[in-house]
NULOPA-210664 format. One record per residue (C-alpha): x, z, y. Coordinates in Angstrom, 3 decimals. Each point is the difference from the previous one (the first is absolute). Layout:
NULOPA-210664
(pt (X Z Y))
...
END
This chain:
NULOPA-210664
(pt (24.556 -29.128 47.303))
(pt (2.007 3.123 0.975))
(pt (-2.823 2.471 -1.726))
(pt (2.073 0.771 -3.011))
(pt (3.561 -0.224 1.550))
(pt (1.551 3.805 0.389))
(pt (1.299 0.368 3.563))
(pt (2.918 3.032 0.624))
(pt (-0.823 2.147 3.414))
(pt (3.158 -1.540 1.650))
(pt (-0.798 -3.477 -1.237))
(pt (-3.748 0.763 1.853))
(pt (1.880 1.574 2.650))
(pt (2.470 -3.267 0.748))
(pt (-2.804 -2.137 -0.377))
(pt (-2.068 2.363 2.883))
(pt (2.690 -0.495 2.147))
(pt (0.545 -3.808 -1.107))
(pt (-3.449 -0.700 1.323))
(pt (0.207 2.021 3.425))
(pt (3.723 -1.399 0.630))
(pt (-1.690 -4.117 -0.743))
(pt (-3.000 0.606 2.408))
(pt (2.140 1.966 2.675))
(pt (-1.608 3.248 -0.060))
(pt (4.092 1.613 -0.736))
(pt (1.405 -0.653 2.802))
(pt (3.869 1.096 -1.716))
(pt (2.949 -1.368 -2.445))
(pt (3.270 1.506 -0.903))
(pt (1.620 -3.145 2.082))
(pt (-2.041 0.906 3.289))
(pt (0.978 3.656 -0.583))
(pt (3.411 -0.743 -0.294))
(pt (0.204 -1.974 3.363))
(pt (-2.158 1.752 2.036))
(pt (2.361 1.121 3.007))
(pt (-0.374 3.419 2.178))
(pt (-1.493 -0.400 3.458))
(pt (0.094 2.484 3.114))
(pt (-2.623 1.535 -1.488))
(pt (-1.992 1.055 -2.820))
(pt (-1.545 -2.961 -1.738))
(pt (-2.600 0.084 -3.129))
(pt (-0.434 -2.464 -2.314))
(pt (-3.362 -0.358 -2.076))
(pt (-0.251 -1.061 -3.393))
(pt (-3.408 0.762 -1.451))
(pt (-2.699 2.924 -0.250))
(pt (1.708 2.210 2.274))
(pt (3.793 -0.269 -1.467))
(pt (2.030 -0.836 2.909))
(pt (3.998 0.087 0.743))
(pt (1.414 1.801 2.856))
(pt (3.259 -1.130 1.468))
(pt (1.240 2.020 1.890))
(pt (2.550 -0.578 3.008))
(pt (3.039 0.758 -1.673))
(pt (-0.796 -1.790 -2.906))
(pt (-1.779 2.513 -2.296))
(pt (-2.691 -1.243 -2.399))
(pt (-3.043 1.386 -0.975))
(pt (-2.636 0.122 -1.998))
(pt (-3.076 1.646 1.290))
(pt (-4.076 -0.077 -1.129))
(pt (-2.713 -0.055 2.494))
(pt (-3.177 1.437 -1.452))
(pt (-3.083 2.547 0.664))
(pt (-0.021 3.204 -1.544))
(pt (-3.160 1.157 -1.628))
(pt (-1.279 1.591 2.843))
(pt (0.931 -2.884 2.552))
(pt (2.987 1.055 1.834))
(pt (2.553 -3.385 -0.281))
(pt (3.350 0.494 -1.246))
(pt (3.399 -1.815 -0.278))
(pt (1.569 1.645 -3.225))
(pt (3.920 -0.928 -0.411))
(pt (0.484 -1.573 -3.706))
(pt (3.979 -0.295 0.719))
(pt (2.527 -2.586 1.359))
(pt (0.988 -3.653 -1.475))
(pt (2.184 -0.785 -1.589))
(pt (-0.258 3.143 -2.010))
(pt (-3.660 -0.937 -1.005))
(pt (-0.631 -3.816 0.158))
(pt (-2.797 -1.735 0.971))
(pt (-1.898 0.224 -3.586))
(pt (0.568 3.909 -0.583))
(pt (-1.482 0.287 3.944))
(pt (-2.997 -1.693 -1.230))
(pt (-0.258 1.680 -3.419))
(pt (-0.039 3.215 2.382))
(pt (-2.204 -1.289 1.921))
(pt (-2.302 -0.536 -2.940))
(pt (0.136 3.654 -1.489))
(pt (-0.367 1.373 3.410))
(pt (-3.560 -2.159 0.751))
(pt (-1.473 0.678 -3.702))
(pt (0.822 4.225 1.001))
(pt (-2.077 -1.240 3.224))
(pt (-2.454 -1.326 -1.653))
(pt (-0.626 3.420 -2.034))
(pt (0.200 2.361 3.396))
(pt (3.651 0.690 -0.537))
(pt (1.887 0.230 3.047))
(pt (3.041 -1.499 -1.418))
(pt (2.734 1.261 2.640))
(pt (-1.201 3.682 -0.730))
(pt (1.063 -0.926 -3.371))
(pt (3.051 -1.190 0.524))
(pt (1.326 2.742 2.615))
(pt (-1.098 2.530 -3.129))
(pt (2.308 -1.987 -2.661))
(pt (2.795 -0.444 2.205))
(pt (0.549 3.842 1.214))
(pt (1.833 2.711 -2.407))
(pt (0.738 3.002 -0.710))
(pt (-2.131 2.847 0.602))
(pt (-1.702 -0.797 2.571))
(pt (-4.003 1.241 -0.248))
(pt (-0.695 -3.885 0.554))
(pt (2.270 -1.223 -2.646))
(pt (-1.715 2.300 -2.323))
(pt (-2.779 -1.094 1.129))
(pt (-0.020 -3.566 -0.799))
(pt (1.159 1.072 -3.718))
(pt (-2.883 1.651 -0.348))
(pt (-2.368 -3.086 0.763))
(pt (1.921 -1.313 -2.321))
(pt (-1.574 1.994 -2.130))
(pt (-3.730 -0.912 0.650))
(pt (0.171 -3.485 -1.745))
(pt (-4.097 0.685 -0.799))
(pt (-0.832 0.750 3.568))
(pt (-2.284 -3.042 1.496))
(pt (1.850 -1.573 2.412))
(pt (-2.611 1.167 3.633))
(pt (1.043 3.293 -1.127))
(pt (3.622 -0.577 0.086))
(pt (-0.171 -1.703 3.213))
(pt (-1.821 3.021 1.409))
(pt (2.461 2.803 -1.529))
(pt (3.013 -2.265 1.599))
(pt (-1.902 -0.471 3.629))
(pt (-0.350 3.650 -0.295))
(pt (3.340 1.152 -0.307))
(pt (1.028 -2.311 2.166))
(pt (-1.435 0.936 2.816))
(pt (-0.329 3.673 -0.338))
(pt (2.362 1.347 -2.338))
(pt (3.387 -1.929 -0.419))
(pt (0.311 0.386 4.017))
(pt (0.547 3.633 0.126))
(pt (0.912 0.101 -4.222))
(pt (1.287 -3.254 -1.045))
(pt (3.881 0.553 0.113))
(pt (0.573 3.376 -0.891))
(pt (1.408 0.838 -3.029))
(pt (-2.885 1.738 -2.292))
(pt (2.881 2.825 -0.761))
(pt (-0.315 0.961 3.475))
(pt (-3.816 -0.120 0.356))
(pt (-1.680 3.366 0.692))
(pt (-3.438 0.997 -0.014))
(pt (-0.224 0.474 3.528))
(pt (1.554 -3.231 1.340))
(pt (-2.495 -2.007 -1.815))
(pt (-2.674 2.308 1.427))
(pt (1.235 0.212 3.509))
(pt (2.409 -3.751 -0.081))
(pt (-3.256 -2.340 -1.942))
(pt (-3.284 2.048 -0.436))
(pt (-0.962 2.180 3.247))
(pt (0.678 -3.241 2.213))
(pt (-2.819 -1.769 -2.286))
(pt (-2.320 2.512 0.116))
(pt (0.078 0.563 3.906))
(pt (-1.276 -3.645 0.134))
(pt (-2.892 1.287 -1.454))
(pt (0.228 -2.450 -3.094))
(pt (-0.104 2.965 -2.419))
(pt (-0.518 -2.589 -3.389))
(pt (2.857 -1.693 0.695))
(pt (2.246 3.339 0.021))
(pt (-1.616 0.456 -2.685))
(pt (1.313 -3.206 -1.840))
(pt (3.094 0.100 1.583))
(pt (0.701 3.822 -1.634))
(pt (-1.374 -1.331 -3.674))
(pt (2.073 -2.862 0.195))
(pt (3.369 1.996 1.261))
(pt (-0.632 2.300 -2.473))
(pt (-0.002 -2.538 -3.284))
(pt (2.937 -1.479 1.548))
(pt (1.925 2.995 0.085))
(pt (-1.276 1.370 -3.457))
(pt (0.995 -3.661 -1.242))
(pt (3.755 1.107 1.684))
(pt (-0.253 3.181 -2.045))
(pt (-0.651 -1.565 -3.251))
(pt (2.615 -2.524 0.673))
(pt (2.471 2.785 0.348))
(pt (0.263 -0.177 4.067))
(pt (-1.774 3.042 0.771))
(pt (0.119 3.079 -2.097))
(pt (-3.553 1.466 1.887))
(pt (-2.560 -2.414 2.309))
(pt (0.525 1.509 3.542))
(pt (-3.852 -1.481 0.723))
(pt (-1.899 2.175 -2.791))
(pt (-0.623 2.613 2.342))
(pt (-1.655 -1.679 2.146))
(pt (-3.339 0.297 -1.912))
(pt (-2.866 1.680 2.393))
(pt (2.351 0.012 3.209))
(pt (-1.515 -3.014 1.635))
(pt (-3.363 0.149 1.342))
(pt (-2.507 -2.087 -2.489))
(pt (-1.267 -3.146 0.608))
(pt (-3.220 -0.624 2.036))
(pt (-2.918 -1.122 -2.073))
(pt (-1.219 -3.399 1.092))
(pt (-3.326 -0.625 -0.467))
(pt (-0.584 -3.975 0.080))
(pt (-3.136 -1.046 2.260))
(pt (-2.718 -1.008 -1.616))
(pt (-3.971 -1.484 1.056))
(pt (-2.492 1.778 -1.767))
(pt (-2.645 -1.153 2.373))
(pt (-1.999 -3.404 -1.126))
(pt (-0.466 -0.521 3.632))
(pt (3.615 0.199 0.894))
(pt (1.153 -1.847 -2.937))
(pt (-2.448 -2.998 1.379))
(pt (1.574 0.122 2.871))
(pt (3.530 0.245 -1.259))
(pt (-0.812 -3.318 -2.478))
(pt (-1.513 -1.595 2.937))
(pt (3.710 0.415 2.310))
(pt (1.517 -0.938 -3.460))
(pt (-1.504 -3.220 0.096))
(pt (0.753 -0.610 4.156))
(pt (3.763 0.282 -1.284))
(pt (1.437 -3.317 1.034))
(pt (3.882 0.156 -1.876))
(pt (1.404 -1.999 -2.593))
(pt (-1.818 -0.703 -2.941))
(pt (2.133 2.364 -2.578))
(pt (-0.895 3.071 2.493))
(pt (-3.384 -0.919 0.764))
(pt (-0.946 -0.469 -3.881))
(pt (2.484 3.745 -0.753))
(pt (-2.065 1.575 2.804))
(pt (-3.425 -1.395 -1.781))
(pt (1.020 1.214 -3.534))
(pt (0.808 3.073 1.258))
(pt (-3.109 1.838 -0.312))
(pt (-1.172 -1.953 -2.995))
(pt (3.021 0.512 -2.407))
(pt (0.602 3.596 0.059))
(pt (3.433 -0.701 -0.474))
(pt (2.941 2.135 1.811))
(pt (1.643 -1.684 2.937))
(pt (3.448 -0.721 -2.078))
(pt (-2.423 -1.439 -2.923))
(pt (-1.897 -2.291 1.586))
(pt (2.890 -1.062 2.162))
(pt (2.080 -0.445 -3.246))
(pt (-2.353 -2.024 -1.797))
(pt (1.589 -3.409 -1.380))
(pt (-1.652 -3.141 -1.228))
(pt (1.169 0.990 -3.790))
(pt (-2.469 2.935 0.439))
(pt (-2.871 -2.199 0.719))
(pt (-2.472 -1.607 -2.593))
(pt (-2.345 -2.731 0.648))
(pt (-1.632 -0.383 -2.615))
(pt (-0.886 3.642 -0.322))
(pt (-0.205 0.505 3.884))
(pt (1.771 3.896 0.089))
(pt (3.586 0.930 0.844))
(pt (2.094 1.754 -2.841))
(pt (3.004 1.802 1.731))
(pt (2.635 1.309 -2.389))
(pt (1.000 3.234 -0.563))
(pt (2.925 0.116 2.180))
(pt (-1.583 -0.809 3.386))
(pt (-2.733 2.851 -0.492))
(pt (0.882 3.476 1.399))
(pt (-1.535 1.164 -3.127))
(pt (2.212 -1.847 -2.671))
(pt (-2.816 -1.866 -1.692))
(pt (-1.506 -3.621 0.227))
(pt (-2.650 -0.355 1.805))
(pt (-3.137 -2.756 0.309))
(pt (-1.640 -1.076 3.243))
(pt (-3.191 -1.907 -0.374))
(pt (-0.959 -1.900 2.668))
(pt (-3.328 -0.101 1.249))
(pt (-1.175 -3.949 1.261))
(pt (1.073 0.400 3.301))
(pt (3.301 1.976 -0.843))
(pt (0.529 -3.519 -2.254))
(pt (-0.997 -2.248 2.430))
(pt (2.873 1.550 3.005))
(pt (2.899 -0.058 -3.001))
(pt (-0.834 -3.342 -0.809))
(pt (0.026 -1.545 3.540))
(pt (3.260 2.154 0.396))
(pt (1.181 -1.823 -2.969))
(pt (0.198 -3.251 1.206))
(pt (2.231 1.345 3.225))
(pt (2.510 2.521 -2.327))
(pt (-0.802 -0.777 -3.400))
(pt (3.568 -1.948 -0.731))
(pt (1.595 3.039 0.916))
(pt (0.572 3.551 -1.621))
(pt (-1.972 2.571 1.716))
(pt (-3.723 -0.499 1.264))
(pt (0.952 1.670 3.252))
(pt (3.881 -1.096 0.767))
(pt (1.580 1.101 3.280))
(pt (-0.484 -2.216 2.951))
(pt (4.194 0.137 0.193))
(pt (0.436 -1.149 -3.336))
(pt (-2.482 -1.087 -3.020))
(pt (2.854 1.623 -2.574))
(pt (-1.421 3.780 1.519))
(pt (-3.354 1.192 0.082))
(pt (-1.812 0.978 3.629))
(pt (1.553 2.946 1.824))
(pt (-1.484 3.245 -1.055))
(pt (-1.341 0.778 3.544))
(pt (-1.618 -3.741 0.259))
(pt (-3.644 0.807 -1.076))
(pt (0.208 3.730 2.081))
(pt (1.031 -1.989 2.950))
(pt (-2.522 -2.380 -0.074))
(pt (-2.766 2.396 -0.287))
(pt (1.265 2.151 3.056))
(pt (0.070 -3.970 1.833))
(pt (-3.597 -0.341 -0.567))
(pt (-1.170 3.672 0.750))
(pt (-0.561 1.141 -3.631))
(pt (0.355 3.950 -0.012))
(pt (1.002 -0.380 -3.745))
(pt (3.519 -0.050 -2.157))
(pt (0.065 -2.518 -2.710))
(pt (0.333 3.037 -2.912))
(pt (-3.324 1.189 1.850))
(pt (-2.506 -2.585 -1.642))
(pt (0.832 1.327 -3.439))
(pt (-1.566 3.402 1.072))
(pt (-3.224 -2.279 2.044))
(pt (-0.422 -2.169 -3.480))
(pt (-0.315 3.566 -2.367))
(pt (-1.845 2.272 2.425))
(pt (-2.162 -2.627 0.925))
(pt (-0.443 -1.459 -3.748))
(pt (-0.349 3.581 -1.267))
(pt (-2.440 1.169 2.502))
(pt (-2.115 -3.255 1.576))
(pt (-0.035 -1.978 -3.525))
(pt (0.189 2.764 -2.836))
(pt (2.962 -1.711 -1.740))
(pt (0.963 2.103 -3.085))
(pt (3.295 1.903 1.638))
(pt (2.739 -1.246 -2.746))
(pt (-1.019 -3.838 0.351))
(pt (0.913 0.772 3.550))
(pt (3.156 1.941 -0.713))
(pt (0.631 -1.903 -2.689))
(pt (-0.093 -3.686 2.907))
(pt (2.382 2.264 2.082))
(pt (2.536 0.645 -2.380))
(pt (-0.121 3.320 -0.078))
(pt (1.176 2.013 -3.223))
(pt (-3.815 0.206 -2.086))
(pt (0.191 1.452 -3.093))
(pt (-2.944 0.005 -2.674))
(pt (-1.912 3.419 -1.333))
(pt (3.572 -0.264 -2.733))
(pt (2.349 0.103 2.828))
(pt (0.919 -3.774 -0.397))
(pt (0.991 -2.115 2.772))
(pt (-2.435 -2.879 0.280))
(pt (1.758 -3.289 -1.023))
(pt (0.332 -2.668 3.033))
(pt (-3.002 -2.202 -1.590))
(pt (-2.753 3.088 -0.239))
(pt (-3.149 -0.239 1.536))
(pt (0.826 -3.354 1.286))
(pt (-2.690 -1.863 -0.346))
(pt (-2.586 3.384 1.947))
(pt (3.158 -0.167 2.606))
(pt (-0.474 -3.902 0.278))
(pt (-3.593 0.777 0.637))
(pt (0.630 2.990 2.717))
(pt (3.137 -2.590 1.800))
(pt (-3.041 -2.480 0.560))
(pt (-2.371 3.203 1.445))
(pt (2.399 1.092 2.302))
(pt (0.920 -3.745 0.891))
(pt (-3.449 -0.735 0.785))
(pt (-0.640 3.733 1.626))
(pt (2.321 -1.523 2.243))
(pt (-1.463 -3.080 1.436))
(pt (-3.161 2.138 0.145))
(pt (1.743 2.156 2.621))
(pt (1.517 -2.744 1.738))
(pt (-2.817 -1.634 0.848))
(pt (-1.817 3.509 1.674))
(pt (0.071 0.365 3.170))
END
């Protein structure tokens, strides 16, 4: 009856809170605010979700958010006192601050950024992801966990006027690389070096102290992911695959593994709006590919058959693998790597891709671009265009269902 009845985000928002208030879930009102008394010590009051109020001893109250961050350290993050923000504008907080959550935004990083000034490197800093409204939001959580804990330490408050080439080397840069973690001095120098050309061409800076720091590092070392390229060991890897005893959204991730072909962050990514039944295949958009451009994952039968018994357990949700913390996250990015090392696999997730085309290529004589084409890699035709998401699909339908059965064939040697 309410179908056609246009609701206003704070009339959705009182009616939220209505609802949690009439079957207890808020614990708070303005009235029990207002005559809560100070005791000896400390005392928190909870409301609902993690909002809580601190009173403090001497009568001081607070408003303060329990949550996770994205990469599962718990936090308390201060939202300000009452009476200056009442109950409703703690809990309208409280909402932005869980929907940042729920895209991998550690909201607290966020807020220290907006409430500096000045000068300050990290000041400038948060302007400039300001600036990257089209950036997807992992990405942004990964530039912000990265300055955080390497570069705004040594960096964050000093004015960029006062930044020299050699304090960012010796202050930010030479600590990182005598970890031995020489790609993430490498991020850390492209990232301090767009922030500080960003202060130049907002008139801070009138030359970026970090552009001559091209070729002084030592380059990254090449990683080479592990791969099986023996049928033999592959059999026996599928075979410990299967032995996995886990929950059932890592056990079916670690059994589509090798059968997808997909990236770790893909497959781990995949939501429910990417998945047709009718058509039994996958079709990831554009913007969750490393490559830019949709892509389509048939499924072979038995690819179908573990995505529709996974279905009934996180089907109601968004993501087809959500995080064991929270179903509003996918799974951890180590989850799958982990569980293979737990069960003796001598394989990285990112591996398989390389088992699926040598073996395909070699073994089964697949024609090399429907393979490269399944892997998402950029093919393009004898005209130099890029193959469209949809070509070859129904020959790459066919070859998901060889390697699928390929598969069982090797599980089942001994």
């Amino acid at each position: 009856m309410f179908r056609n009845i246009p609701l206003k985000p704070t009339i959705l928002w009182g009616l939220m809170w209505g609802f949690l208030l009439h079957v207890g879930i808020a614990m708070l009102t303005e009235t029990k605010i207002k005559n809560l008394r100070p005791q000896a010590k400390r005392v928190k009051y909870a409301d609902a979700q993690g909002l809580s109020l601190w009173v403090e001893p001497k009568g001081a109250k607070s408003w303060y958010f329990r949550y996770r961050t994205p990469d599962g350290r718990q936090k308390d993050a201060f939202l300000g006192r009452w009476p200056d923000f009442s109950l409703a504008e703690a809990r309208r907080m409280l909402d932005e601050m869980r929907a940042k959550l729920a895209r991998g935004i550690d909201p607290s990083v966020e807020r220290k950024m907006a409430r500096a000034g000045g000068d300050a490197f990290k000041v400038i800093a948060g302007q400039w992801l300001d600036t990257k409204s089209d950036w997807k939001d992992s990405h942004r959580s990964s530039v912000i966990s990265l300055l955080q804990r390497w570069v705004f330490p040594p960096l964050g408050d000093i004015s960029v006027r006062d930044l020299t080439t050699p304090m960012i080397l010796e202050l930010c840069l030479r600590p990182i690389e005598r970890r031995g973690i020489r790609e993430t001095t490498k991020r850390a120098l492209g990232n301090i070096r767009s922030i500080l050309a960003y202060a130049v061409a907002s008139g801070r800076l009138d030359r970026n102290p970090a552009a001559d720091l091209r070729g002084v590092l030592a380059p990254p070392i090449p990683k080479h992911h592990r791969a099986i390229t023996e049928p033999s060991e592959l059999g026996d890897a599928l075979r410990r695959i299967d032995s996995y005893r886990g929950s059932m959204v890592v056990e079916t991730a670690l059994k589509l593994t090798p059968m997808l072909f997909l990236r770790p962050g893909e497959l781990r990514h995949l939501e429910w709006a990417d998945y047709d039944q009718e058509l039994a295949q996958f079709s990831i958009p554009g913007d969750r590919m490393k490559g830019g451009a949709p892509h389509v994952i048939p499924l072979a039968t038995q690819a179908r058959s573990l995505v529709e018994t996974l279905r009934s357990f996180t089907g109601n949700g968004r993501f087809v693998f959500p995080s064991a913390r929270s179903e509003l996250r996918p799974m951890s990015e180590n989850t799958i790597r982990v569980a293979l090392r737990s069960i003796d696999v001598d394989a990285v997730p990112h591996g398989f891709r390389a088992t699926a085309r040598t073996m395909l290529d070699e073994i089964h004589e697949v024609p090399i671009e429907y393979i490269e084409h399944q892997l998402a890699h950029s093919v393009r035709d004898l005209n130099g265009r890029a193959y469209n998401r949809t070509r070859h699909l129904k020959q790459r339908a066919e070859m998901m269902q060889l390697w699928a059965d390929y598969l069982d064939e090797l599980r089942s040697m001994r």
